[in-house]
C-alpha positions as CSV (number, residue, x, y, z in Angstrom):
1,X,123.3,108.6,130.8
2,X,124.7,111.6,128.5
3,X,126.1,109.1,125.5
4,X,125.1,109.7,122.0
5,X,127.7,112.5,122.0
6,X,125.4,114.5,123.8
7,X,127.0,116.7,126.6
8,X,126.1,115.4,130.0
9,X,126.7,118.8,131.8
10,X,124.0,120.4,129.2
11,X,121.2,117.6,129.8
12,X,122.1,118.0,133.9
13,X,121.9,122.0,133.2
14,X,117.9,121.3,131.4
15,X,116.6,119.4,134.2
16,X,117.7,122.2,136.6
17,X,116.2,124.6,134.1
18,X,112.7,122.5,134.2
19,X,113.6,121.9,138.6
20,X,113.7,125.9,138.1
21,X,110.3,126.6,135.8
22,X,108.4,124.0,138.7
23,X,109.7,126.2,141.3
24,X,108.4,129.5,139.8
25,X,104.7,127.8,139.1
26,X,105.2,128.3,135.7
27,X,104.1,124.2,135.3
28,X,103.8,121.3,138.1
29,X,106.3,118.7,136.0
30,X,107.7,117.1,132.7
31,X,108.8,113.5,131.6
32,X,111.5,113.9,129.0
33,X,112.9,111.9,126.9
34,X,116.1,112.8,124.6
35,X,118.0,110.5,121.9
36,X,120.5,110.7,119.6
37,X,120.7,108.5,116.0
38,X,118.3,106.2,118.4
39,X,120.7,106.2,121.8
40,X,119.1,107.7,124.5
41,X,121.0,110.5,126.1
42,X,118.2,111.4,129.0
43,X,115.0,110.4,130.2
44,X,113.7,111.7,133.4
45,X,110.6,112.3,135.4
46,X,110.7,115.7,137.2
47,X,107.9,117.2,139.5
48,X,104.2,116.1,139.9
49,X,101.0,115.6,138.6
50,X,99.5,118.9,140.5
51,X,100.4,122.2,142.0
52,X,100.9,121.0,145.5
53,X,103.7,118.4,144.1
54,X,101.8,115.8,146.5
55,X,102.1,113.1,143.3
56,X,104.9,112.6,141.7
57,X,105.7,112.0,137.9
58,X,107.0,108.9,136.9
59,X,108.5,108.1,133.5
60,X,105.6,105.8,132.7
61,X,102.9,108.7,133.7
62,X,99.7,108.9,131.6
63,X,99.0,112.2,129.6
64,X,96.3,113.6,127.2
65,X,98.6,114.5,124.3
66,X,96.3,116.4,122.8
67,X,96.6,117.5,119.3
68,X,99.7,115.4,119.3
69,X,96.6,113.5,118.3
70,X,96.7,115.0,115.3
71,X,99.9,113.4,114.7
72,X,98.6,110.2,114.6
73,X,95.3,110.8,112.6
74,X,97.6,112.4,109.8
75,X,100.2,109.3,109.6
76,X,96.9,107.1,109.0
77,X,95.9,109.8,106.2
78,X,99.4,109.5,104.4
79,X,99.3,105.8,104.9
80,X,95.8,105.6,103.3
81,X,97.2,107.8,100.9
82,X,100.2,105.0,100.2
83,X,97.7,102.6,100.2
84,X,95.3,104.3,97.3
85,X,92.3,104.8,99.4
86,X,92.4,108.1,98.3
87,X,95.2,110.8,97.4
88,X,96.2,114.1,98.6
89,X,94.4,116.3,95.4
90,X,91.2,114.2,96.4
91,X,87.7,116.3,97.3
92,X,86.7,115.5,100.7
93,X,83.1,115.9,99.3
94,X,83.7,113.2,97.1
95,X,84.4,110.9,100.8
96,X,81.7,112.6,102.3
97,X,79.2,113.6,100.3
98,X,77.0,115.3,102.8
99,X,79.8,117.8,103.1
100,X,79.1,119.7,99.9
101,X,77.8,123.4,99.0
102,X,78.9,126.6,100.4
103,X,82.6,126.2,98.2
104,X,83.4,122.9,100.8
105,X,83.7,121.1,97.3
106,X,86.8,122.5,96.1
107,X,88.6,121.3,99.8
108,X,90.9,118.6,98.9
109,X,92.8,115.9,101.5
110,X,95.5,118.4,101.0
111,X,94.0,121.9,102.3
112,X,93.3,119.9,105.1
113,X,96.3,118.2,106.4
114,X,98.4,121.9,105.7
115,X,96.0,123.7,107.4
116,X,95.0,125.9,103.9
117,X,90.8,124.6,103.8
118,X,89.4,128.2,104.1
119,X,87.5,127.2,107.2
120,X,87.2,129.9,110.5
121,X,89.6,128.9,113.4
122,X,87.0,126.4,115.2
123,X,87.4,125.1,118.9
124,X,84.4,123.8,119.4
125,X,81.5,123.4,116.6
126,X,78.5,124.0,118.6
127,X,78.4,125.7,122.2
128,X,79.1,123.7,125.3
129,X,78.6,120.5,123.1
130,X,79.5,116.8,124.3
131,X,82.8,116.1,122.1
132,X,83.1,112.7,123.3
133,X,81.6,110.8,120.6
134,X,82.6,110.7,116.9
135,X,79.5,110.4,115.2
136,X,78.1,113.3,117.2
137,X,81.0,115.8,116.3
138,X,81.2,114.7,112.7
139,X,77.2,115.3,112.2
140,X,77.8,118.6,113.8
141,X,80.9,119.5,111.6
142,X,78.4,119.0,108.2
143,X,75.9,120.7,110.1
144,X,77.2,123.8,110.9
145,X,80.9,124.2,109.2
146,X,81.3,126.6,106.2
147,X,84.7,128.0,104.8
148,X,85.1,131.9,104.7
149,X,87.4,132.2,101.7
150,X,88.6,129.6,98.9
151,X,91.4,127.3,100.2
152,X,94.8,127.5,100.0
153,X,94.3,131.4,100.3
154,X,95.4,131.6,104.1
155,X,97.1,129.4,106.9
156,X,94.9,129.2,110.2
157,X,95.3,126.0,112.4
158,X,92.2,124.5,112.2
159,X,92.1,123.1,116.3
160,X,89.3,120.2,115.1
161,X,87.4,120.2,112.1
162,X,90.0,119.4,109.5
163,X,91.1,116.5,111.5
164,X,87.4,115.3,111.8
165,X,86.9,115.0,108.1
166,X,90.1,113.5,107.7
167,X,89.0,111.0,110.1
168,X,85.8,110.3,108.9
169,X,87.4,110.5,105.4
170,X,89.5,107.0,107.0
171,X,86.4,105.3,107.9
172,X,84.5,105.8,105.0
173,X,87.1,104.3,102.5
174,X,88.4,101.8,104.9
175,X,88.4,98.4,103.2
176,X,88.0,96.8,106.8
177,X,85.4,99.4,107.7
178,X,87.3,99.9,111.0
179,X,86.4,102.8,113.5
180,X,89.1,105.2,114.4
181,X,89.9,103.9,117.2
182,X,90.6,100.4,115.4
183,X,92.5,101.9,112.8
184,X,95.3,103.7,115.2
185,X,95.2,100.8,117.5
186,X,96.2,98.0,114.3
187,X,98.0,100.4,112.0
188,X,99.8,102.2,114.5
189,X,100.0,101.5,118.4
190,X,100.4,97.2,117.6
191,X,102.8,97.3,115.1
192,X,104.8,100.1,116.9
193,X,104.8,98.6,120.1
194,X,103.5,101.0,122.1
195,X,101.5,99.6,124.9
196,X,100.5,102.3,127.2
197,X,99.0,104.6,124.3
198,X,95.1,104.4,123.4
199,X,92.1,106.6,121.9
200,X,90.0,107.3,124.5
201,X,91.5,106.8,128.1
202,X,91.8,102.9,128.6
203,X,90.8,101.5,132.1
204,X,94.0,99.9,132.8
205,X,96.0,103.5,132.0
206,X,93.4,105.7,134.4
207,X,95.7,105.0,137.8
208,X,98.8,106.4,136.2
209,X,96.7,109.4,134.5
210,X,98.2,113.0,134.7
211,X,94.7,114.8,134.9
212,X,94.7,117.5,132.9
213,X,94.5,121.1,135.0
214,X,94.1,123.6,132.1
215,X,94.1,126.8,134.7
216,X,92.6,129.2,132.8
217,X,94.4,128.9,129.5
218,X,92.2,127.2,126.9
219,X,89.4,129.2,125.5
220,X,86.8,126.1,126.1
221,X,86.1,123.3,128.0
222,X,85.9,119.5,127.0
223,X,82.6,117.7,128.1
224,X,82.0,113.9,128.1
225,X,79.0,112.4,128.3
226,X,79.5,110.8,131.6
227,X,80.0,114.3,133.3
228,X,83.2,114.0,134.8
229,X,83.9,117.7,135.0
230,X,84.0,120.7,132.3
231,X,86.9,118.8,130.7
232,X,85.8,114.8,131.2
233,X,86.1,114.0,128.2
234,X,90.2,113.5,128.4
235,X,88.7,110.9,130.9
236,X,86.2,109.1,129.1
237,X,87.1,105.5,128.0
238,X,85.3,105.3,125.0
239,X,86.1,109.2,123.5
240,X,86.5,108.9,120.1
241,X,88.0,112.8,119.1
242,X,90.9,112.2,116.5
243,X,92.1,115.8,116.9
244,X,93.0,115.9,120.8
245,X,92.1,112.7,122.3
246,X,94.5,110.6,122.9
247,X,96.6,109.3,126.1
248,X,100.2,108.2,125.9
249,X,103.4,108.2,127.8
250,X,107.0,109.6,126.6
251,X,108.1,106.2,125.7
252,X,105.4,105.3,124.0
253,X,105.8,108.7,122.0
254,X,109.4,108.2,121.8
255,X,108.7,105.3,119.6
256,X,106.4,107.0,117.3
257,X,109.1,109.8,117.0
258,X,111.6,107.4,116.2
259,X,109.8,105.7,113.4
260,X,109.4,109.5,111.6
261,X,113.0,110.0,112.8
262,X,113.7,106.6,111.0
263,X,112.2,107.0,107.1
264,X,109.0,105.3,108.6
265,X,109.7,102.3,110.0
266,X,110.7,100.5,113.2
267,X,111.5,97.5,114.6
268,X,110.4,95.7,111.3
269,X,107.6,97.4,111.4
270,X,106.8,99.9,108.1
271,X,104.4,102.4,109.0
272,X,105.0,105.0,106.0
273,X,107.8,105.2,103.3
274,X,110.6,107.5,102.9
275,X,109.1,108.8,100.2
276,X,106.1,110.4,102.2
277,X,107.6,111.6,104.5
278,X,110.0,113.7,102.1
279,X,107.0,114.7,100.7
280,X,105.3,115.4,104.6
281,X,108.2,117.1,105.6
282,X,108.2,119.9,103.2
283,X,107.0,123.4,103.7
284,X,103.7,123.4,101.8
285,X,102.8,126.7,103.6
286,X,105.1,129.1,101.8
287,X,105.8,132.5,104.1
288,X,102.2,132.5,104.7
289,X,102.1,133.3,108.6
290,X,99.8,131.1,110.6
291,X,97.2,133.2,111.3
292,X,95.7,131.7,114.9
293,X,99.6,132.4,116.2
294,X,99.9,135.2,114.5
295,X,97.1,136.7,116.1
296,X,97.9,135.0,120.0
297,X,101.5,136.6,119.1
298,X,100.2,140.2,118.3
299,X,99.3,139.7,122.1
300,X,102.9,140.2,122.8
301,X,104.4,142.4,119.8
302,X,105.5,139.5,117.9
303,X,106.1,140.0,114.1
304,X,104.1,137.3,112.6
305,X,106.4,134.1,111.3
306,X,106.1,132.2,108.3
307,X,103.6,128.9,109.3
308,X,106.0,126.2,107.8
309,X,103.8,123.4,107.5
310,X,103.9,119.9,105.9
311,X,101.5,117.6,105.1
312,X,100.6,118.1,109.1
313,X,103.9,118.1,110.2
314,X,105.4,121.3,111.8
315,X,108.5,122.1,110.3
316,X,111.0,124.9,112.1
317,X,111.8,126.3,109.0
318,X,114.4,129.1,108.5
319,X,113.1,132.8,110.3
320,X,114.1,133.8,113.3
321,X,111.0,134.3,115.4
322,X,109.8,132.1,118.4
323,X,109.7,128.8,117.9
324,X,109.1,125.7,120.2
325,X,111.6,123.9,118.3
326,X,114.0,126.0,119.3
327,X,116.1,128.7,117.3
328,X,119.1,126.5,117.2
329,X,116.9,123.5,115.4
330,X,118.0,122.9,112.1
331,X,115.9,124.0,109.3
332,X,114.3,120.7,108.8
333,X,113.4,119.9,112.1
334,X,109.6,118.7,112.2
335,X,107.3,117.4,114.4
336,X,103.6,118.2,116.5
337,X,102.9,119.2,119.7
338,X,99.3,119.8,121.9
339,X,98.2,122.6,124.2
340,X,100.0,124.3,126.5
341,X,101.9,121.1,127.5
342,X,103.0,118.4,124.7
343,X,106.2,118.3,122.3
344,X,108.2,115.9,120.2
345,X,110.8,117.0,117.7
346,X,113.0,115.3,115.5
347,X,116.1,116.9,113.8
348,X,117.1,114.8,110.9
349,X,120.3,116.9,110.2
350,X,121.9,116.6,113.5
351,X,119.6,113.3,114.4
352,X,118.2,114.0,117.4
353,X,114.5,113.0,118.8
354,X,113.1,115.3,121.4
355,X,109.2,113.8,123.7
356,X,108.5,116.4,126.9
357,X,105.2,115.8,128.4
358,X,104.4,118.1,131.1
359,X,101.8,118.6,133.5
360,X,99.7,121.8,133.8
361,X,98.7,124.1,130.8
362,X,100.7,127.4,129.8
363,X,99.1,129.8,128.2
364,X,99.9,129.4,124.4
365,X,102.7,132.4,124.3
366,X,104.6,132.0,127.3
367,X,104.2,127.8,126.5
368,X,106.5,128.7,123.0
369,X,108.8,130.5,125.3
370,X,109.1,127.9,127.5
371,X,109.8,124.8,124.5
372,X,111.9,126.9,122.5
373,X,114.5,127.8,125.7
374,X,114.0,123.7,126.5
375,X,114.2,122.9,123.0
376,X,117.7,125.0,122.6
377,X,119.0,123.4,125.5
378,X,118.8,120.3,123.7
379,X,120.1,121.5,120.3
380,X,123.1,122.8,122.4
381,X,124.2,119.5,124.0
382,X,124.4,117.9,120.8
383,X,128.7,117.6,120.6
């Protein structure tokens, strides 16, 4: 399949690479997916749902993205954005009133999509909460959520609460008055074509569902409210959680991919303009270091690396340090990826597209190791 002046022998030599990293237990599988100005060069399905390699992937297999979810929450923020709603120098307080005091006023739209709001690195607001159901996490966020310094002072990846606010910042101004999970499916998923994608994990997508198996390497665990296990809610059907919850496949992703990789737009269908995604797609993080990878880096004497990020884009940016796109990625290569286990990339200057789902959760460090050798694979077959 090794058109789109892609070396074949290079995408044969990555799948032995990923045959190789399945063998050592370092993961159970991946479903890739590689393109070139829009031509696929590869897709594949390689290893299983689980340890045991009893199930098979298949190229249509189910996963929780994650905060690849995060991805999709942001384009409907710059789209809102497009559409007046609100702009990027707004004050969330002036969306959400309730979320006011403590210096939360001076947080606009963009603190929070660059990561630069002020607010401790949060995984989970309260202990051991249900996370499951929007209205409860956004009540809990006002509740309880403070900033430690002004914004725009520091990077730290926020893991949920900016990407709450922005979402309740949607709902609030929508003109539909739409819930999240409207708002991604008809400004998003339907116009994109993208069937096998939804918020929450749809009843229809549950048989082809790669479960997730975290093994030990996120610092919490994920409850539903119908108690399907410390991390249920990646298999609740009506989860609402804009910041890691929801299921796609690598074609579906592909798509979305390829309507960033395209200016915004595909098929007919204009999701953003090229205009904002110039805008999205430039570093508005300075050197600044990010400093939740900075800190999971220190782990393994890693010099700390400038953030580089957009408007909630990741961007590859120009230092050499480790990178899951890869150190051969051009400059301007941008895109998001989820824990332990979730990548897409595009590279606009050599026009590549880049969706790998895998199954079973790396630990954050050895998981940038293992994208950036996959991701230079990729960069390398490009002829």
């Amino acid at each position: 399949m090794a058109a789109a002046s892609m070396n074949r022998q290079r995408l044969e030599h990555l799948q032995d690479v990923i045959r190789a990293d399945i063998a050592a237990g370092l993961y159970h599988g991946a479903v890739i997916k590689i393109a070139r100005g829009g031509e696929v060069a590869l897709e594949a399905a390689i290893g299983s749902h689980d340890a045991g390699q009893t199930r098979p992937l298949a190229l249509d297999s189910v996963f929780s993205i994650f905060s690849i979810t995060k991805a999709f929450t942001n384009v409907l923020v710059l789209r809102a954005i497009e559409l007046g709603q609100f702009a990027l120098t707004t004050r969330i307080s002036d969306l959400i009133p309730e979320f006011s005091g403590y210096g939360r006023e001076k947080i606009e739209i963009f603190h929070l999509l660059s990561h630069q709001a002020g607010f401790p690195i949060i995984f989970e607001v309260k202990p051991g909460m249900y996370i499951d159901r929007f209205d409860e996490v956004v009540a809990a966020v006002i509740e309880v959520v403070k900033p430690v310094e002004p914004p725009g002072q520091t990077v730290a990846y926020s893991p949920l609460v900016n990407h709450v606010l922005l979402a309740e910042a949607l709902r609030r101004t929508d003109p539909k008055r739409r819930s999240y999970r409207e708002m991604v499916q008809e400004e998003i998923l339907t116009p994109l074509r993208m069937p096998d994608t939804s918020v929450g994990l749809r009843r229809d997508l549950k048989p082809r569902h790669v479960v997730p198996d975290f093994r030990g390497n996120y610092p919490i665990n994920h409850r539903g409210h119908s108690n399907l296990g410390p991390n249920g809610a990646f298999e609740e059907e009506d989860a609402e959680m804009p910041w890691v919850g929801i299921a796609s496949t690598v074609p579906d992703l592909f798509r979305f991919a390829e309507m960033l990789r395209r200016g915004g737009t595909l098929d007919g269908a204009r999701i953003l303009s090229p205009a904002m995604l110039e805008l999205a797609c430039r570093n508005w993080t300075g050197e600044k270091p990010n400093e939740l990878y900075a800190q999971r880096g220190r782990e393994r004497g890693w010099e700390p690396a400038p953030a580089y990020i957009g408007l909630g884009f990741s961007l590859r940016g120009t230092a050499m340090c480790h990178h899951m796109f890869g150190t051969l990625a051009s400059p301007g290569t941008f895109g998001n990826y989820g824990a332990g286990s979730t990548l897409f990339w595009v590279d606009p200057a050599r026009d590549v597209t880049f969706v790998c789902l895998t199954a079973g959760v790396m630990e954050h460090n050895a998981n940038v190791e293992r994208f950036q050798k996959l991701s230079d694979i990729v960069h390398s077959a490009v002829e």
